[in-house]
N, C-alpha and C positions, 0 to 999 in steps of 0.2 A: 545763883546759877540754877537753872533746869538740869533737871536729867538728861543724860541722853538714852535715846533708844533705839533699840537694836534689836531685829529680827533675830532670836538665837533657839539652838535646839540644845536640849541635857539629854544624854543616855549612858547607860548604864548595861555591863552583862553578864550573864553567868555562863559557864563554860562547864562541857562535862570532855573532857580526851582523858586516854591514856596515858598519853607523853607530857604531864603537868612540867616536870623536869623540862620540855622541851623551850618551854616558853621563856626561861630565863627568869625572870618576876613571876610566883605563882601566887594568881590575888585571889584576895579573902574569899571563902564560900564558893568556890569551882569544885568540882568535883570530878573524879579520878574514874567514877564507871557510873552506867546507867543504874546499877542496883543500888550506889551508895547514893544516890540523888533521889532514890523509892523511897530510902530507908530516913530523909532530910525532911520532911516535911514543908511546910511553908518555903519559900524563895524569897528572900527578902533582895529590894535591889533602891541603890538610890541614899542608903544609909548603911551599907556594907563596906564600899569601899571609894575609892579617889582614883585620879588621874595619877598619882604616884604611885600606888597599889596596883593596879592595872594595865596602867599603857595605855595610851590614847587609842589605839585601837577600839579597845573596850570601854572605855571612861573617859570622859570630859570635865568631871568635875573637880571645883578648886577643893571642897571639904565635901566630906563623907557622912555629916550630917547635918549640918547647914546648910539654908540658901545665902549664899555672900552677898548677893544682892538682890531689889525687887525684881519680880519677875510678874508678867503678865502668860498665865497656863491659857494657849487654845487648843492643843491637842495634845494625844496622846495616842503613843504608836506599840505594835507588839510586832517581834518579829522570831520567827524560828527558823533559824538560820541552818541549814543540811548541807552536807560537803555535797561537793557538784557530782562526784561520782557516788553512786548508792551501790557499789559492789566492793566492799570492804574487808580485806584480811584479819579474820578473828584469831585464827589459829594454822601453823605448819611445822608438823613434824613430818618423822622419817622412821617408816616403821622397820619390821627386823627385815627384811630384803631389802632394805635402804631406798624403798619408792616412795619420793612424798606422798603426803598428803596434805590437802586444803580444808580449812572451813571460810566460810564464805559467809555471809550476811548479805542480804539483796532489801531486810525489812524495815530494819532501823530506821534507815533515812525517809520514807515516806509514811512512818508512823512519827517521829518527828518533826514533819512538818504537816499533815493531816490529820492526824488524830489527836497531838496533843495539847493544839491550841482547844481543840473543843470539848475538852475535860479536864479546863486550867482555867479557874476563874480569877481575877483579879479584881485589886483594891487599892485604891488612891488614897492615901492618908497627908493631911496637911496640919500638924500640930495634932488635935487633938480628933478635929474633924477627918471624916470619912467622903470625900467629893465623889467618889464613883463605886461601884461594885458591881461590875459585871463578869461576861466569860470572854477569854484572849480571842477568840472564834470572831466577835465582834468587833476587835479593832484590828484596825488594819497596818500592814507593813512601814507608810507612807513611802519614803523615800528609800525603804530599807530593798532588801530581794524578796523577789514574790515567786511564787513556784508556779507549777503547771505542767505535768505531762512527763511521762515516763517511759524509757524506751532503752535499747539494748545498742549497744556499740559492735558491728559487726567482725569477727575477728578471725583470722587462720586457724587451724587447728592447732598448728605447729607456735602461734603466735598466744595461745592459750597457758598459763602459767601451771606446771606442774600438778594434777590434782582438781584443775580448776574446768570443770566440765561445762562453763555456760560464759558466754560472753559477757563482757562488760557492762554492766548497768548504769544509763545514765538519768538522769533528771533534769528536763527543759526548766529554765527559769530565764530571767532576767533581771536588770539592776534597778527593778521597783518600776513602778506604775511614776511617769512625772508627774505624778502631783500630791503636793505634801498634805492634802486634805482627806487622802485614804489612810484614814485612822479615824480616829474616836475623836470627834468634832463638839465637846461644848457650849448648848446654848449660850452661855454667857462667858466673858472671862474671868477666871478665875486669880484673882491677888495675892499674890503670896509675896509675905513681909519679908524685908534682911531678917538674916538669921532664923528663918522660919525652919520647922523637923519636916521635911519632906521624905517620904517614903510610901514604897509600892511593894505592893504581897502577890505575888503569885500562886494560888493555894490547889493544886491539884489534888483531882476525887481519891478516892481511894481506889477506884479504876486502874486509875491512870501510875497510882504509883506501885499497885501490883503489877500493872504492865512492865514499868521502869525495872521494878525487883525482878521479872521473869527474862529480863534480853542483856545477851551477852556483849560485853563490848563498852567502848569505841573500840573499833578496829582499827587499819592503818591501810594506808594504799602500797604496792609493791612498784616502787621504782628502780625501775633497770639503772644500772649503775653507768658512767660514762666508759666504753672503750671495755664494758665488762660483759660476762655474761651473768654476776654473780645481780641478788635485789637488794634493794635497802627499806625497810621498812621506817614511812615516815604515819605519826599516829595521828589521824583526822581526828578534827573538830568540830564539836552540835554546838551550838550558840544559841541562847534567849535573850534578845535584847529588848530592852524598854525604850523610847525615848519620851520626851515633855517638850515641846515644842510652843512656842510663845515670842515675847517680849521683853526683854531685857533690859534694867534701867542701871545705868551708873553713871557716876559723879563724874562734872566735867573735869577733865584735867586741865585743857587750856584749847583753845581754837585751833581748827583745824585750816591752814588754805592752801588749797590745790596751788 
């Protein structure tokens, strides 16, 4: 019997929020604050964890170091994923006359998707071999979210939270460029065997990871409560995903007819 094949994409992601707790399943190697992902070094993605570990959301994969089957590599994608609002609750108290106060973050999110990918280089590793080495600047989202343009949510004064002197920050994007070829396109295809060690390094400069160690946060958005006037603080999420995008071979199991 022949293979069958099958247009398939693998990805994989790291996560830095406050609210790990929140996710239910917290998978391997996420990280809890911008400074503890300075202080992490390398990013490994692709041999950290699974689709059991993770949640499809995050992961697609059947093992966490293994390829379970052949696989035909033609691209390969980077994405830096920013929560859609860039005006993020870092911190609220209430000081001794009992008038809050706000901090606010407006930078996070457009340093996460603008400067990090271009002082984050990465590395394709397949067994023993090295297939790429370049910087995430150069490969593109494909089907992932792409950014673009940043701009301010206009709001009441009265409609302005507690402490919080500047309107709403938002970030124009949309849900990727349609076409899966905005990424890092491979002269050749690249074959990768069952059970091959597939794995991808993310290695930010040391830039980038003073940067990481100098910003507070994730923060969390403040939602109004239903029927309340009280917030609820829910904790946003930065996202790094990779994906491998290719051809997939597996054994026939028995015919198919419409």
């Amino acid at each position: 019997m022949q293979n069958v094949l099958s247009n398939y994409s693998l990805y994989d992601t790291i996560g830095v929020t406050s609210g790990l707790s929140d996710l239910g399943k917290q998978p391997s190697g996420w990280f809890s604050s911008f400074a503890q992902m300075g202080n992490a070094g390398d990013l490994h993605l692709f041999d950290v964890r699974n689709r059991s570990d993770a949640t499809l959301p995050y992961n697609n994969q059947d093992a966490r170091d293994l390829m379970p089957y052949g696989f035909r590599l033609r691209y390969l994608s980077v994405s830096f994923v920013a929560p859609a609002v860039a005006s993020e609750l870092l911190q609220a108290t209430a000081a001794a006359s009992q008038a809050a106060w706000s901090t606010y973050s407006f930078l996070s999110n457009p340093i996460w998707q603008a400067e990090m990918p271009q002082h984050c280089g990465i590395e394709l590793k397949i067994n023993t071999d090295i297939h790429l080495k370049t910087t995430c600047a150069m490969c593109g989202s494909a089907a992932g979210l792409t950014g673009g343009g940043f701009g301010g949510m206009m709001l009441r004064p009265s409609a302005v939270l507690p402490g919080m002197r500047y309107a709403a920050n938002l970030t124009a994007f949309s849900n990727g460029t349609p076409e899966l070829k905005n990424c890092w396109a491979f002269s050749n295809e690249i074959m990768i065997p069952t059970k091959a060690a597939v794995s991808v390094i993310v290695k930010p400069s040391e830039w980038a990871r003073q940067l990481l160690r100098s910003m507070l946060g994730p923060g969390a958005y403040p939602i109004r409560k239903e029927g309340s006037v009280d917030y609820e603080m829910r904790n946003v999420v930065y996202l790094l995903r990779v994906g491998l995008h290719g051809v997939r071979q597996l054994q026939q199991r028995g015919e198919y007819h419409a």
